[in-house]
N, C-alpha and C positions, 0 to 999 in steps of 0.2 A: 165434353172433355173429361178426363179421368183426372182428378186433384190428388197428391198425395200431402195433407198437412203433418209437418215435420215441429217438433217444438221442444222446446228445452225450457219444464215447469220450472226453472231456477234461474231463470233469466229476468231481468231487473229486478221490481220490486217482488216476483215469484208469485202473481197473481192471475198468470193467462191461461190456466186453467176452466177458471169462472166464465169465462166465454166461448167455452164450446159447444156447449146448449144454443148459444145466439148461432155462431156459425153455423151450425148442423142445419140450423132452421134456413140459414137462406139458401144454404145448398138444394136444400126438399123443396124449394118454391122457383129452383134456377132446371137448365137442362144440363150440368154438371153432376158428375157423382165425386165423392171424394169419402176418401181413408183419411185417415189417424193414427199417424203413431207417435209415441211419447219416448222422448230419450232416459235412457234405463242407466248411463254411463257415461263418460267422457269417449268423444269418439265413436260413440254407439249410432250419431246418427248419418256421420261419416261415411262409416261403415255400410248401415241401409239404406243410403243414399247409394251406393253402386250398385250393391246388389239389385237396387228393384228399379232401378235407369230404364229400364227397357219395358215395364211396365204400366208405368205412367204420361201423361202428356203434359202437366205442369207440377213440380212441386212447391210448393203453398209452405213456404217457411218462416216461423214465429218464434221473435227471439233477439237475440241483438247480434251486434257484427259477429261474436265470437262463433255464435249458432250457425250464421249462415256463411261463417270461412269455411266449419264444418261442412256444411253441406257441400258446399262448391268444392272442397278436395274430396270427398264421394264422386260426385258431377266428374271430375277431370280423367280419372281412372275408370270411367267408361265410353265408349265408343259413341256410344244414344245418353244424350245427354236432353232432360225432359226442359221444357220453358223455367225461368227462376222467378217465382213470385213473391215478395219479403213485404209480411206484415210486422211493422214494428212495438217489438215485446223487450227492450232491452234498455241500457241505461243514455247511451248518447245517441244511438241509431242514427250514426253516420251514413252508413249504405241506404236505409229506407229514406236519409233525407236527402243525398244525392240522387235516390231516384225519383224522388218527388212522391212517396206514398204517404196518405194521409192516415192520421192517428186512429182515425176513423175507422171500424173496422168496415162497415155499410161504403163506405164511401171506397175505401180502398177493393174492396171485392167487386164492386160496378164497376171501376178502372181496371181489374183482370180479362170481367168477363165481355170487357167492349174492347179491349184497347188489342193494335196487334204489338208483337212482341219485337225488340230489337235486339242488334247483337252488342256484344261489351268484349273487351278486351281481358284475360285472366295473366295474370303478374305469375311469376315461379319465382320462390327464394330458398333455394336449395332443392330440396324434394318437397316442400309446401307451396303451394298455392294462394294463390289470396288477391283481392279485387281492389282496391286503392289506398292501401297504404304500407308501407316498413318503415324499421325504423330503429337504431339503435343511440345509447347514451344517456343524455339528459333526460327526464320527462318519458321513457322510453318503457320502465317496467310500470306505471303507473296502473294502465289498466288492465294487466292482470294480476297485480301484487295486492290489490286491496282486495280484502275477505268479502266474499257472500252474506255475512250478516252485515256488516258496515255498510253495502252498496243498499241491503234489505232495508235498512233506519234511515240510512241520509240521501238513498239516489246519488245524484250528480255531487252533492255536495262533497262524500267521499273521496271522489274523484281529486276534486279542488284540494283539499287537507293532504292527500298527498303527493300529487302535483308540489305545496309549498314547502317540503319535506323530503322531497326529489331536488328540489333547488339547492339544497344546504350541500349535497355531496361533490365532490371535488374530480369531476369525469374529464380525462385525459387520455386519449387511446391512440394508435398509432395508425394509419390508412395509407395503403396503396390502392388505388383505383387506377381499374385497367377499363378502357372503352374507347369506343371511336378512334383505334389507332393510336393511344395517348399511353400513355402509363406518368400520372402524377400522384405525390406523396405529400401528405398534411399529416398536422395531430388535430383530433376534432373530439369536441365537447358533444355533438350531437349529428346523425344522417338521419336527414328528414326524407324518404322518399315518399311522392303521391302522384297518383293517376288524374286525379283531381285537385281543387281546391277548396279542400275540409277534412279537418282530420278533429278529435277529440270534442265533437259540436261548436265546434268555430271555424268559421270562413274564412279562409288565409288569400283573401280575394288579391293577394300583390305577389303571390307563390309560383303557382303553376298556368300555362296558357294550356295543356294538354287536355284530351278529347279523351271519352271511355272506351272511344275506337281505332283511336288512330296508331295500334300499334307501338306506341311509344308511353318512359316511363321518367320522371322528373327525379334528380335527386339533388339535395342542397344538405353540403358538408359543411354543419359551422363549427369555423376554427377556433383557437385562443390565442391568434394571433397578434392580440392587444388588452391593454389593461380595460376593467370592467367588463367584463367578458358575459356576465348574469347581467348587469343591466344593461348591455347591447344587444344579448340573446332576446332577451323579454322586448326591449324596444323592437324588436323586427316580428315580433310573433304579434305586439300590440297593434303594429299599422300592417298588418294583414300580410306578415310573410314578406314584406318586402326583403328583398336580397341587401346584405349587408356590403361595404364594397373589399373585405373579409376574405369571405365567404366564398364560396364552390355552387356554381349550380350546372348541372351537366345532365342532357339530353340523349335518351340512347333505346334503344333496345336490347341492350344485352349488357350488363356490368359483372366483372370480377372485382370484385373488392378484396385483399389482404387484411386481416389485425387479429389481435389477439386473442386466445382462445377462450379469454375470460366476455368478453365482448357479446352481449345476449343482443337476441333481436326477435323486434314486433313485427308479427304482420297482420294486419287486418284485427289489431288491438288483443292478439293474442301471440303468446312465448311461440317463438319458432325454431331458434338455433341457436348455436356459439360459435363465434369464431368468424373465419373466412367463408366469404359466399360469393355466390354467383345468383345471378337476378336476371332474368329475362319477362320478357311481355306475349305472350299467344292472343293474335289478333283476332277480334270478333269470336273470343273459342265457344259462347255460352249466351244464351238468347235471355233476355229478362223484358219485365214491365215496367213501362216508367211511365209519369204523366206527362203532358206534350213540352211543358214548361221545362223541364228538363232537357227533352230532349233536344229542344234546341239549342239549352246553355251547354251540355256537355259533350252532344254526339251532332 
């Protein structure tokens, strides 16, 4: 099979470079051929990710969530969309942990070249794209607001420091949510949506029951509808997402949300929009790898 390895050298600690000599070598000892390219730009690999769809049979992407949103909105804006294989190069590698690939690059490349591929559900939020998670409010610009060099010194830790620095700000916004026939209105402190049950490397095992296939996509609106509102938020994110009795959690395939145009949103741990959106789910649109362990938790 044809690889196309995709990577973004600025991705965690910006050290995945130093192991292209390893790869290349097990490629030369496999019946796979595989390219390289190196992202030049923001976007850039987006970009050649459409363009060369129809050239390849898997693309081989290294990097963390942010890297491989990109690539998947490449993927989506072509017709021939190649296998997604995600070796994980980035700081929480939620995607590579939901699909079960190991740190391991030896080990994860044996699970490409035995395993068959499955299909996965791809989320739209507005004209982006993106594979399990949005998100706006609290906790929300976190992980794209912290610098490149801070993610380069501390990793994860970064993360955390501003996470408790996120906490201190006083988020209040207004929501109309249209879905299912419904049209209901809150003020919410934070819209958690996920395809899954994990977002920022932790398990919100009391979150979501949803499947990476079934079509469907979770979202939970927490409100400020009572005092302590920070320590009832954190209490529900500490026992694993459990739903607050608050709280909004609504199941759907297709959301219009109303609010303010100040209002940013994550998806896939990167900036996506402002304002009002709409969210739907493309079922099974995008074939990937996972190890079986996975596959039975999530599909």
């Amino acid at each position: 099979m044809k690889y196309l390895l995709l990577y973004n050298p600025f991705s965690g600690r910006a050290n995945f470079k130093t192991h292209l000599p390893y790869i290349e070598n097990i490629f030369k000892e496999s019946n796979h051929e595989l390219t390289i390219h190196e992202s030049k730009a923001p976007k850039d690999l987006e970009k050649y990710a459409f363009e060369h769809a129809s050239s390849f049979d898997v693309f081989l992407v290294a990097g963390g969530d942010g890297t491989i949103n990109e690539v998947v909105n490449g993927m989506m804006k072509s017709e021939i969309r190649p296998i997604l294989a995600v070796l994980p190069g980035g700081t929480a590698n939620d995607i590579a942990a939901i699909l079960g690939i190991n740190k391991s690059i030896k080990k994860s490349l044996k699970l490409f070249f035995n395993a068959k591929p499955v299909s996965i559900d791809v989320n739209q939020i507005n004209e982006r794209f993106f594979i399990y998670t949005a998100s706006s409010g609290i906790l929300s610009r976190v992980s794209y607001d912290v610098s490149r060099r801070h993610i380069k010194k501390y990793g994860y830790i970064a993360y955390m420091i501003a996470a408790m620095q996120d906490l201190a700000i006083d988020y209040r916004y207004p929501i109309t949510i249209k879905t299912n026939n419904q049209v209901i209105e809150c003020e919410c402190v934070m819209v958690l949506g996920l395809s899954t049950n994990r977002v920022g490397g932790i398990r919100l095992i009391n979150f979501s029951n949803s499947k990476l296939n079934d079509g469907l996509f979770e979202l939970r609106f927490f409100t400020r509808s009572r005092k302590m509102w920070r320590f009832r938020f954190l209490s529900s994110l500490i026992r694993g997402g459990k739903r607050l009795r608050e709280d909004l959690h609504l199941v759907s395939d297709h959301f219009i949300i109303e609010t303010d145009d100040a209002v940013r949103w994550n998806a896939d741990g990167e900036y996506s929009c402002n304002g009002s959106v709409e969210i739907k789910t493309h079922k099974e649109a995008i074939r990937v790898y996972a190890s079986d362990k996975m596959v039975k938790r999530y599909l």
